[in-house]
C-alpha positions in Angstrom: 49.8 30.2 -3.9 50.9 30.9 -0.4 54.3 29.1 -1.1 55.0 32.3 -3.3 54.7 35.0 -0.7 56.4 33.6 2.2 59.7 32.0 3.3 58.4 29.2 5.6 55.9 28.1 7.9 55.8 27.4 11.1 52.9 24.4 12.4 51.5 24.1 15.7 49.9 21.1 17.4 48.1 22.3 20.7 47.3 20.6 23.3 45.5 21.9 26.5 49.2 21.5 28.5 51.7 21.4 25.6 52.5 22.9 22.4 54.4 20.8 19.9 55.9 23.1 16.7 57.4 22.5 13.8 59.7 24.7 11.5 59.6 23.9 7.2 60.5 25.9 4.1 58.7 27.3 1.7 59.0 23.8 -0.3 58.1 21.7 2.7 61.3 21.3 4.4 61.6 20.7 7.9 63.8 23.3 9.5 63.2 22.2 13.2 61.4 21.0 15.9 60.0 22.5 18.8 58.0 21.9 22.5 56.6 24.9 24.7 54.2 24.9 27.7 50.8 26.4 26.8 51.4 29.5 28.7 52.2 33.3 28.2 56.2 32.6 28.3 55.5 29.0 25.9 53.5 31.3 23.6 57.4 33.6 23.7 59.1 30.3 23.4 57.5 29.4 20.0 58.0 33.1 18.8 61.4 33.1 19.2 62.1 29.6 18.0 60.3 30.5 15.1 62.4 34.2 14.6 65.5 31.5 14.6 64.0 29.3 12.2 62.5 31.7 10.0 63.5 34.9 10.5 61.8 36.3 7.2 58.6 36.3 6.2 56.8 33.6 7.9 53.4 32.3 8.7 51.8 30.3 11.2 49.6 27.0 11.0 47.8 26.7 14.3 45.2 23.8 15.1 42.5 24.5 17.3 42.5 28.3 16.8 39.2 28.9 19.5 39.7 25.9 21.8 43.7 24.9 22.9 45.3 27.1 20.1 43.2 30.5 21.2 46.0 32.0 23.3 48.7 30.8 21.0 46.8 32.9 18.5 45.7 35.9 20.4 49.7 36.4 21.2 50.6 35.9 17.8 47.8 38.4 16.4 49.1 40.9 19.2 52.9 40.2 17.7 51.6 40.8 14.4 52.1 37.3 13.4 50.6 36.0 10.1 48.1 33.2 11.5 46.1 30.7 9.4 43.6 27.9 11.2 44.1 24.4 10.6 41.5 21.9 10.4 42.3 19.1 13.3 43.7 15.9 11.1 41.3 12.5 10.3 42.4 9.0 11.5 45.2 7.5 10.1 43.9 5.6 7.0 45.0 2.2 8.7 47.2 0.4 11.5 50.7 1.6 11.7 50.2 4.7 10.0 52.9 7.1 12.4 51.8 9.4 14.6 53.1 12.2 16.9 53.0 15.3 18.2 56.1 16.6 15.9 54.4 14.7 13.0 51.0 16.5 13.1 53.2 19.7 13.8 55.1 19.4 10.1 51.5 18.0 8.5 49.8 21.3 10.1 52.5 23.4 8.2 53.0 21.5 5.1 48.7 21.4 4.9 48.3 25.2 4.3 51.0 25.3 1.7 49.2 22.9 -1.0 46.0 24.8 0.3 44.3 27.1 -2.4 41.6 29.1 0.3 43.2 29.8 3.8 41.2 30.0 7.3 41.2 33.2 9.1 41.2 32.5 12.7 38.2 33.4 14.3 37.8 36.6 16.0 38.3 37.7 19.7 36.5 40.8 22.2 33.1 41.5 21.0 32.4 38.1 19.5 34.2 36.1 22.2 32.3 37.5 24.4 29.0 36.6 22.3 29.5 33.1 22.2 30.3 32.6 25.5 27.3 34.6 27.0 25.2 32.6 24.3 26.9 29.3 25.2 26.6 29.6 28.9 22.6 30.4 28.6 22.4 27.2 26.4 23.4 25.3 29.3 20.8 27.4 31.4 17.8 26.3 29.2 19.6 22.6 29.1 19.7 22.1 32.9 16.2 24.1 33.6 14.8 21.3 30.9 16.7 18.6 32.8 15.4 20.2 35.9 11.5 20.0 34.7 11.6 16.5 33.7 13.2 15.1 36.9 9.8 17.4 38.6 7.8 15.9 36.4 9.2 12.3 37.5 9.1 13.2 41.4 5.6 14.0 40.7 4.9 11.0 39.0 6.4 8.8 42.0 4.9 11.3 44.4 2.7 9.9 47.5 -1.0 10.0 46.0 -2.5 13.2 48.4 0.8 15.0 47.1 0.4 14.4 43.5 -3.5 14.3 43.7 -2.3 18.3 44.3 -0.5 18.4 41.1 -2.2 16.7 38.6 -4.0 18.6 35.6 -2.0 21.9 36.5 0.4 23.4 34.1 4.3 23.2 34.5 4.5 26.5 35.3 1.5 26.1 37.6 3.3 22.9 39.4 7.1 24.7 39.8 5.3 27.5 41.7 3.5 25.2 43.7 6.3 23.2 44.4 8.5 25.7 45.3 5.9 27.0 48.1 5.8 23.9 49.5 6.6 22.9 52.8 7.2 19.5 54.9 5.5 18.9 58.7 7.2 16.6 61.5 3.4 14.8 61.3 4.1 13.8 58.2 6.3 10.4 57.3 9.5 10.5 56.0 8.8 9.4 52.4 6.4 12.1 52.3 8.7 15.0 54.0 11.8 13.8 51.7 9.4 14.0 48.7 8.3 17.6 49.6 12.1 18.6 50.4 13.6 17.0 46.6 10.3 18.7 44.4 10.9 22.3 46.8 14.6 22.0 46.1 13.8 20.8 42.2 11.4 24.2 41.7 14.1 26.3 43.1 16.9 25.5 41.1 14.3 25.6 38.1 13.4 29.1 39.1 16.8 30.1 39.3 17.8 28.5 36.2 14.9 30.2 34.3 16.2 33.9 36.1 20.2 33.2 34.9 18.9 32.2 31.6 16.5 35.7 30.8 19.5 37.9 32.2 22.2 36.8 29.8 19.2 36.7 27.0 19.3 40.5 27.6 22.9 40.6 27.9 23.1 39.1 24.9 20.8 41.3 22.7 22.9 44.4 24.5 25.9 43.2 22.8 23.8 42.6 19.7 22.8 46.2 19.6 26.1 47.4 20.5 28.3 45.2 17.8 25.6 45.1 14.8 22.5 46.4 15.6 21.1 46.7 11.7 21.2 42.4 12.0 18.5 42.4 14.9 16.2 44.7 12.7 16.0 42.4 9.7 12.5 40.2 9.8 12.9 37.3 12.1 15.9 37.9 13.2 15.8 37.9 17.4 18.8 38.7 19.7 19.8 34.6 19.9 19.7 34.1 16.2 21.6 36.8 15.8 24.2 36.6 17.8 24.7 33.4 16.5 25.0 34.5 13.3 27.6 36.7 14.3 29.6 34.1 16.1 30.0 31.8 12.8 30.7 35.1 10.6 33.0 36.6 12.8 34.3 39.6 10.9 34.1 41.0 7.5 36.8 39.2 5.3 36.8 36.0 6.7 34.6 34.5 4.2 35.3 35.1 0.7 31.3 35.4 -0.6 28.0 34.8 0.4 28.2 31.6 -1.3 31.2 30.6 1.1 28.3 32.0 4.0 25.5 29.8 3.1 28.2 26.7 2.4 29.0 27.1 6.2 25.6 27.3 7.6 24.7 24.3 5.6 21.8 26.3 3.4 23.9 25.6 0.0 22.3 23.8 -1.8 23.4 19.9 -3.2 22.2 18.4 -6.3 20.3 15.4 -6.1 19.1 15.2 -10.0 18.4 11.7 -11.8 17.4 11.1 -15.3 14.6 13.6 -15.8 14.2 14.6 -12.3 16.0 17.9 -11.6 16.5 18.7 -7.8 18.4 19.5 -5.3 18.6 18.2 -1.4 18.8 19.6 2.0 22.3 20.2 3.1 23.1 18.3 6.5 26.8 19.8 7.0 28.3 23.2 7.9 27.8 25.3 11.2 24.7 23.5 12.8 24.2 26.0 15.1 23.9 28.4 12.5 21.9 26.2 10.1 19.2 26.4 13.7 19.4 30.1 13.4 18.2 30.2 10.1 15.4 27.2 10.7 14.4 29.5 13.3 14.2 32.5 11.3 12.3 30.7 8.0 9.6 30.0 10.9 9.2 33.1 12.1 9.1 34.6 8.9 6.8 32.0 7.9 4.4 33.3 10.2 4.3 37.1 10.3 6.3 38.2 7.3 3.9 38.9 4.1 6.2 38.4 1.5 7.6 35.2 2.8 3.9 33.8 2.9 3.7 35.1 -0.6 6.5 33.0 -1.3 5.4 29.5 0.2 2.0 29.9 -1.7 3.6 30.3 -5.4 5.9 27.8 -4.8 4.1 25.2 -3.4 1.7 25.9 -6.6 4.8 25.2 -8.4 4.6 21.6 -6.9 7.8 22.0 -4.3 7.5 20.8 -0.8 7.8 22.6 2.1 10.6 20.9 2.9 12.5 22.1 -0.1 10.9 25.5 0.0 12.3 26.0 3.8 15.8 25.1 1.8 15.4 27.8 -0.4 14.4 29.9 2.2 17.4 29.1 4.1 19.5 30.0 0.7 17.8 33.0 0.5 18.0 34.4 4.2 21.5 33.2 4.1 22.5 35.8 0.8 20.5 38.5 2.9 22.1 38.3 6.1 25.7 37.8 4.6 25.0 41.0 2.6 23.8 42.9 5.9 27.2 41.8 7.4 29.5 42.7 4.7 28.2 46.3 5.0 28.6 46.8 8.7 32.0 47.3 9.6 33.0 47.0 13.8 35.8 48.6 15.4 37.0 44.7 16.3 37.9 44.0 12.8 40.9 42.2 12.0 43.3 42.4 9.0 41.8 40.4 6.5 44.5 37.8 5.1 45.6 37.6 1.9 44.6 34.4 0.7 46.4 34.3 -2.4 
């Protein structure tokens, strides 16, 4: 137990302003209290009030590890601080439960004590840089989409000569068109404003489209660079894998394959009854991830041999395709955790001892 190896703990509630921390023993005790802006001399702040507090060996408890707490923990890592993430708390069971800033500091601290398997915060550089490449083109595709249907409407209410122009074309077909477009003082002003809102639609659909296909190949850069052996497996595009990536993180942070395919939601949960022995599609974990594998089962599904092979027999077997894409899922999951485990970056983090 982590109890055993240590001399106390120190938790952190973060906040996006504020950092509220909290000083126990090894038993649970509370040692002190502390508040720090979240800033580079709050981050010192902490560090020393926890040097006072504990001056031994210590370890830290920090919520929110890759959203407020990331540049508590970055400093930290760079001090050569012991860090462990901690999960954000649940509601309070019922009214009048207490709740504060110190409180959920101490609970932070006291949660990772009684805790048998410890979270390594996520890492920083190379993967930081992947997920927010791969989460700024996700808002590219999601305002060029919102961008094409609001077209599609202004075509829809268009003037009848205008849309007359349109109708029966592709969408493709129609942004060209309407970004070519152009509006004539003959004209009346419903159809001028009409031509400027669909001209000014196209062009931010064009540009959205551009912005989106240069990160793509940013992204499968990075890929090559950080694990380029992912990208060559069967079905396994830049996107996908950089997602996979992201959730991984580094080698150590999950303790098996098993502890892979629990967070991408591809382990499996029994759903037996009487006679009937099955098991059920997982709807927890790492969604994201869990979409990287979906997307990889269908790719596979169409172009890898061996993967066909494997639908036939076991829908002769009487499964669905529904469970067989779980398997699948299982299956890719072992794979790719086993490709990761044997690539090792230069980014790599000391693992944590988790006993």
């Amino acid at each position: 137990m982590l109890f055993e190896s240590i001399e106390g703990v120190i938790g952190v509630d973060t906040h996006r302003d504020t950092l509220a921390a909290a000083a126990i023993t090894a038993v649970g005790a509370t040692l002190g209290h502390a508040d720090a802006p979240a800033s580079a001399d709050g981050y010192q702040q902490l560090l020393d009030f926890a040097r006072a507090q504990v001056p031994g060996r210590r370890c830290w408890a920090v919520e929110g590890t890759s959203s407020y707490g990331a540049g508590l923990t970055a400093f930290l890592s760079e001090q050569g601080e012991r860090v462990v993430e901690v999960c954000r708390p649940k509601r309070p069971p019922r009214r009048g439960a207490r709740k504060s800033d110190a409180l959920d500091a101490v609970r932070a601290a006291r949660e990772i004590l009684s805790s048998d398997r410890l979270i390594e915060p996520r890492s920083r550089g190379q993967r930081e840089a992947l997920r927010v490449l791969l989460s700024t083109r996700a808002g590219a595709v999601s305002a060029r989409t919102a961008a094409i249907n609001h077209l599609k409407a202004l075509i829809v209410s268009a003037p009848e000569n205008l849309r007359a122009e349109l109708r029966g074309q592709t969408s493709d077909t129609q942004i060209g068109y309407c970004a070519k477009l152009r509006d004539r003082p003959a004209q009346d002003l419903e159809h001028r404003s009409t031509i400027r809102a669909m001209r000014s639609t196209a062009h931010r659909i064009q540009a959205l489209k551009t912005e989106a296909n240069e990160l793509e190949r940013d992204i499968a850069r990075l890929v090559d660079e950080v694990h380029p052996e992912l990208a060559q497996l069967p079905g396994v595009g830049a996107l996908s894998a950089a997602q996979i990536l992201i959730s991984w993180s580094h080698r150590g942070r999950l303790r098996s394959e098993a502890a892979f395919a629990s967070l991408a939601g591809a382990a499996p949960i029994p759903a037996s009854s009487g006679l009937t022995n099955r098991h059920r599609l997982n709807r927890g974990g790492d969604r994201q991830l869990n979409r990287a594998l979906h997307t990889i089962v269908l790719t596979r599904s169409r172009i890898d041999p061996a993967t066909r092979a494997y639908i036939t027999r076991r829908l002769a077997e009487g499964k669905t395709l529904r469970e067989i894409k779980r398997c699948l899922k299982r299956i890719i999951a072992r794979q790719l955790f086993r490709t990761l485990q044997q690539h090792r970056t230069p980014t790599t983090p000391a693992t944590l001892d988790a006993t």
